[in-house]
N, C-alpha and C positions, 0 to 999 in steps of 0.2 A: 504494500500500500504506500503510495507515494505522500513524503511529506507534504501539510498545509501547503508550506510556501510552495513547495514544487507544485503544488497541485493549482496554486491560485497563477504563477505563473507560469505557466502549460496554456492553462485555461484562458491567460490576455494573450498569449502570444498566438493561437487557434481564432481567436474573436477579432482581432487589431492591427497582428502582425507585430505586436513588443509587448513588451513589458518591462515595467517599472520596480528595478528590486528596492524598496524601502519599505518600511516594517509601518511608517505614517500612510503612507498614500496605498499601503496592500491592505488595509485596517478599513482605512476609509472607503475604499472600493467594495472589498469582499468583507464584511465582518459576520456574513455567517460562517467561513472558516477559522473565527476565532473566538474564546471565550471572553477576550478583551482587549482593548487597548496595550496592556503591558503584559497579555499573556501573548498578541504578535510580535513586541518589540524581542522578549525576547527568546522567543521560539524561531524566531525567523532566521534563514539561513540566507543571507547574503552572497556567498561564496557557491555561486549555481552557475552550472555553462549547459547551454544547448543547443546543439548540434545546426547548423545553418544559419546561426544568429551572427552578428556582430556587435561589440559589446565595447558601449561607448557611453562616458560621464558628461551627462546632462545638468547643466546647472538652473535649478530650477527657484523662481520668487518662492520667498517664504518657507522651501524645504532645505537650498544649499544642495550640493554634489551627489549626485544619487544616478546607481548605474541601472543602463538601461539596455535591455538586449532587444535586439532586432531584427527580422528577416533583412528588412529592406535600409537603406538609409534616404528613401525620397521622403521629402517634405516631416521630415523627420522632426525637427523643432514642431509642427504644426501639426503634427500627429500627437505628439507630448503633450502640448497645450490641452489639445480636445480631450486628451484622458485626466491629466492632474487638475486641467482648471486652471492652471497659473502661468503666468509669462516664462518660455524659456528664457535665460539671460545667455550659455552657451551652451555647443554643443564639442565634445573635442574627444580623442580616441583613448576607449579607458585602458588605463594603466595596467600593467602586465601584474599579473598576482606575486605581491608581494613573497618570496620564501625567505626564512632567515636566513643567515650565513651556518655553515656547518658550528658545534663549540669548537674551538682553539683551546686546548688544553692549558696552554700559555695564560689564557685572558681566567681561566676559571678560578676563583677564591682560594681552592686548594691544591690547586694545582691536578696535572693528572690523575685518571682515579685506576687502580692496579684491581685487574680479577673482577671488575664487576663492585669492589670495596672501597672507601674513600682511603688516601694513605694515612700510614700508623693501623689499619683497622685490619688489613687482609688476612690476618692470623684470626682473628675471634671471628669463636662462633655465636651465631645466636641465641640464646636459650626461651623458651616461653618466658615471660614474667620476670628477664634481666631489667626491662628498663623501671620495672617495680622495685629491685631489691635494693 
């Protein structure tokens, strides 16, 4: 069974040809797939790709940057409008998904960790109820 969000957009992108992933404007559109305001904000899965789309951050009056996937890119600002209601201010190609850098052993607090153990610890073992005694 496909998540809410997935399911709410599936369902603009079937109806409109995009969709708008932000957890205000999927709330105010569909809130029968949700039990509230802040159970969309945070249920909602932002981090969604679909196949055929192009995916690009719409800066929108009164909501601020919010990504928006799409078949098509015609008339795209005015496609936006008709579904949020609000002035595009821009439109520009979104950002590749962030991935962190691998850790640096170097950068970490304690430096390397030996065995799967932090160092000084690789010898002991665990016992149930050690961190009690």
């Amino acid at each position: 069974m496909p998540h809410r969000s997935e399911k709410y957009a599936r369902q603009a992108i079937a109806a409109s040809g995009l969709t708008i992933l932000d957890p205000r404007i999927a709330f105010e559109l569909r809130p029968d797939l949700w039990a509230s305001a802040q159970d969309c904000r945070i249920t909602f899965r932002r981090a969604q790709k679909f196949e055929g789309t192009h995916r690009v951050t719409a800066t929108i009056e009164d909501y601020g940057d919010v990504l928006v996937c799409t078949r098509s890119l015609d008339a795209l600002e005015q496609r936006i409008q008709w579904i949020a209601g609000r002035r595009v201010l821009a439109v520009k190609p979104a950002e590749a998904d962030a991935v962190p850098p691998p850790c640096d052993p170097s950068t970490t607090p304690a430096g390397p960790i030996e065995g799967g153990r932090a160092p000084g610890r690789a010898g002991e073992a665990r016992r149930p109820g050690a961190a009690f005694a």
